[in-house]
N, C-alpha and C positions, 0 to 999 in steps of 0.2 A: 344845506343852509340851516343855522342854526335859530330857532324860534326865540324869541324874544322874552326875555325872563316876566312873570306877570306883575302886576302891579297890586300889592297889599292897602287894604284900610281903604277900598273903592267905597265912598257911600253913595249908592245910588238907588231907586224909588225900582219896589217889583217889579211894574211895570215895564219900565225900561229894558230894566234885567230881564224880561222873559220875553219882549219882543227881539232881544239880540241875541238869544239862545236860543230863540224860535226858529231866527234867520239862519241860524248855523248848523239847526239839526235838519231843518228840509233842505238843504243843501246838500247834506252826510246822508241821506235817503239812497240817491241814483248810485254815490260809493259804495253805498253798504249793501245795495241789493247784486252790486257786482260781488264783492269781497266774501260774504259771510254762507256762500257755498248752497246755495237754494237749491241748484241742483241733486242734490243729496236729498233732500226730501220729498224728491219727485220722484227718483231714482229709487226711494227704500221707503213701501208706506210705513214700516217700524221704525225707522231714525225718528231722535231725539234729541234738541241740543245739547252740547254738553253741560249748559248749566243747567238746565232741567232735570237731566239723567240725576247731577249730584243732588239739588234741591231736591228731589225726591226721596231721596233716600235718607234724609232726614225730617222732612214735612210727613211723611206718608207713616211715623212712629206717631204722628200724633191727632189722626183723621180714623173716626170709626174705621175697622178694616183696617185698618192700615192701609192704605190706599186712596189715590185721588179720583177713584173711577167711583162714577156717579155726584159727587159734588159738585155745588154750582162754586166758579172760581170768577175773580174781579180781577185782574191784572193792571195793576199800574204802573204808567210809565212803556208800554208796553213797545215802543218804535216800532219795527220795522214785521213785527208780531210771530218772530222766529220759534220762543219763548211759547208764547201763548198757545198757537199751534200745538207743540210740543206736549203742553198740557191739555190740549183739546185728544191730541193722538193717545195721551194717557187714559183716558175716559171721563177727562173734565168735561162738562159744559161752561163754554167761557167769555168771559165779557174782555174787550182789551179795553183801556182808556189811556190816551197821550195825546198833546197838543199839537203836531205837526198833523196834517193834512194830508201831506205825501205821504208819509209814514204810513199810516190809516192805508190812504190806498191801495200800496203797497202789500200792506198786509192781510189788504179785505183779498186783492186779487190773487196772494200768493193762497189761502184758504180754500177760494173756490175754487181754482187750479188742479186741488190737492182732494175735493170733496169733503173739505170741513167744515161745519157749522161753526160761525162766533158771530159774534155784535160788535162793532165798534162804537168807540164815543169820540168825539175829539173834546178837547177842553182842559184848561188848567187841572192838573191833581189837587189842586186845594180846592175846588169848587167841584169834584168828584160826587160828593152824597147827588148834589142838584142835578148833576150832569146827567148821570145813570136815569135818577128816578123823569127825569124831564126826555131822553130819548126812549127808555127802555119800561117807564112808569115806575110809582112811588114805593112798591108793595115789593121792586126788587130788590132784594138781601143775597147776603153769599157766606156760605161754607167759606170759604175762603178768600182772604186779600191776599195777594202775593206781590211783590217788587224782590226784583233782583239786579245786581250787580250796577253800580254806572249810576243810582238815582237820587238817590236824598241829598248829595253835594250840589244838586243845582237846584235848590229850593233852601230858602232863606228862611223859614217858620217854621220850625220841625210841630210847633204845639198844635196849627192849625190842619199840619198833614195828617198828624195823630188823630185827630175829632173826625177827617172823612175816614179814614180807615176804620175806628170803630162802628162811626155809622153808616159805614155799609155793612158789616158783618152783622149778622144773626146770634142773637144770644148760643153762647158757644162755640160762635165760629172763632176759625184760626187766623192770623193773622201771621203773615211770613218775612221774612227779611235776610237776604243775602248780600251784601256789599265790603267795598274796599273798605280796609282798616283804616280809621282815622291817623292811627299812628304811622300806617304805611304812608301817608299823604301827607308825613310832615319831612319823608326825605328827600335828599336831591338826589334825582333820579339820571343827572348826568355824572355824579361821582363813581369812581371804584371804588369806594367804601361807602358802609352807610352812615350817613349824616346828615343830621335832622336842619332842615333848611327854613322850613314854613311851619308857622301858627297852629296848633293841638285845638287851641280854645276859639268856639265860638265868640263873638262879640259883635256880631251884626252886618258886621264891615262886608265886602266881598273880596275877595280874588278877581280880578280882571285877566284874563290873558288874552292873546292876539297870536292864535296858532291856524294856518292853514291846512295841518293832516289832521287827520280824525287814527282813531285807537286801531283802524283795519284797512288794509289796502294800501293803493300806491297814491290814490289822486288827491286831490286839495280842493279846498273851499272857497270861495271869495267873501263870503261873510265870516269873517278871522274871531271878532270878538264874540268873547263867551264872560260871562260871571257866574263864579260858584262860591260856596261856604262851608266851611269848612264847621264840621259839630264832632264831638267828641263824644263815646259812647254813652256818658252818665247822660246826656242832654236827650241823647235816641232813649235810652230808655225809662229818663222820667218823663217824655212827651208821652211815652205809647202809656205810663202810670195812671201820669192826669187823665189821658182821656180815657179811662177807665179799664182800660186791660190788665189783664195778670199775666207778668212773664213766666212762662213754663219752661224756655231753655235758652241757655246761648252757649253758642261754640264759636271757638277762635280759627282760620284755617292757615294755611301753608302755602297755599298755592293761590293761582290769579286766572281766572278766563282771559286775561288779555296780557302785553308785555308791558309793565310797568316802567320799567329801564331796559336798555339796549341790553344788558350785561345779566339779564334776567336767562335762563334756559327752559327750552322749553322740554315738557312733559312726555311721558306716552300718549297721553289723555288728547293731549292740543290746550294743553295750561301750561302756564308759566309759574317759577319759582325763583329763589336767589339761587346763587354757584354753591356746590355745597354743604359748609356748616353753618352758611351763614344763614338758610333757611329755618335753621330751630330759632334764629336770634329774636323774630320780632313776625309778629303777624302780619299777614295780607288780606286777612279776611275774616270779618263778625256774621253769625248768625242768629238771629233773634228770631223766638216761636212765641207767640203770646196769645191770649184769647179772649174773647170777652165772655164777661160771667151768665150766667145762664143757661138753658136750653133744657 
């Protein structure tokens, strides 16, 4: 069955927008704890996601040591806390924070399961500085923010995302960033060719869509509607400017943690790319390393 093409220029009030995003991701919770292979980390105390393995490998060039071991890390957006984990198994000590409930649960029980220490928050990521300091107390700071892959498209204020990420980090600390390419998300992703279908440029509006699969797995949702925004990278990286950071690096990548389009192939890794010359043509993926001043 084919899903429903979404609905451009949706003006609708945060709130809204994140109680219908809220309904759609604790739903995607019981999917995703089938789909995304947990048994492998019971199975191997050294597994690692695979977006962590790569996130590493470019975050850990710019962490005293070179390395995430011993850093206090802040994970945002954290779902289902695969991720986090991951980074806890590295030798982070680690905070997750995301808005889902289930998630959280999920991820507090899949940790203990596993013998790993984390804290969870639940709560909007824009209200992140309060959340931490109001569960975890005021005085907590972190080596490191990290978000990856899947998250700044469902959040409509990139300026006010930037202000809690800085102020959680510690004069000096690193602040991390892997996600879809904006220009990847302006194609149709039901063509055999690539062709740019949706919106590059920010303008407030949302994206509406009304899909019942989620990015992993066989099963479907009943809470369909989602809203997301689309920002384009000069916006990511004059929010993280404003709020006071200095960017240290960005890379563009190749490949995708998930399958973007059907006609996408998959990796050795367990990543996805286009068929292939068309994977030099255009990115899937930004990296942004930035810091705040001091320390």
């Amino acid at each position: 069955m084919t899903e429903p093409a979404p609905v451009d220029g949706v003006a609708i009030g945060w709130d809204d927008a994140r109680a219908a995003n809220r309904a759609n991701w604790d739903e995607r919770v019981a999917l995703h704890v089938e789909a995304y292979g947990l048994d492998r980390y019971r199975e191997d105390p050294a597994h690692l996601s695979t977006v962590v393995r790569k996130d590493l490998a470019t975050l850990s060039r710019f962490l005293p040591g070179g390395s995430i071991g011993g850093h206090d890390v802040c994970h945002l957006q954290c779902h289902i806390g695969t991720d986090t984990i991951s980074l806890a198994r590295a030798g982070a000590a680690v905070v997750g924070v995301d808005f889902s409930a289930p998630a959280l649960a999920a991820a507090a029980g899949l940790a203990t399961s596993l013998g790993i220490e984390a804290s969870w928050v639940e709560g909007d990521v824009l209200d992140a500085r309060a959340l931490v300091s109001g569960a975890l107390g005021a005085d907590r700071d972190f080596d490191v923010v990290y978000t990856s892959i899947g998250t700044i498209g469902w959040l409509r204020d990139l300026d006010a995302w930037a202000r809690q990420v800085a102020a959680l980090l510690r004069p000096g600390g690193v602040f991390y960033i892997r996600d879809g390419h904006p220009v990847l998300f302006t194609l149709d992703e039901a063509r055999d060719e690539l062709v740019a279908r949706y919106r590059y440029f920010h303008d407030g509006l949302a994206l509406q869509w009304d899909e019942a699969a989620t990015y992993v797995g066989d099963g479907t949702v009943s809470s369909t509607r989602t809203y997301e925004w689309v920002h384009p990278i000069s916006e990511v990286v004059t929010a993280l400017i404003g709020a006071g950071l200095t960017i240290e690096a960005m890379e563009e990548g190749r490949d995708l943690p998930w399958r973007f389009a059907e006609r996408m192939v998959e990796l050795p890794d367990g990543d996805f790319a286009w068929p292939g010359s068309e994977r030099d043509l255009l990115p899937s993926t930004f990296t942004l390393v930035a810091r705040r001043p001091g320390g």
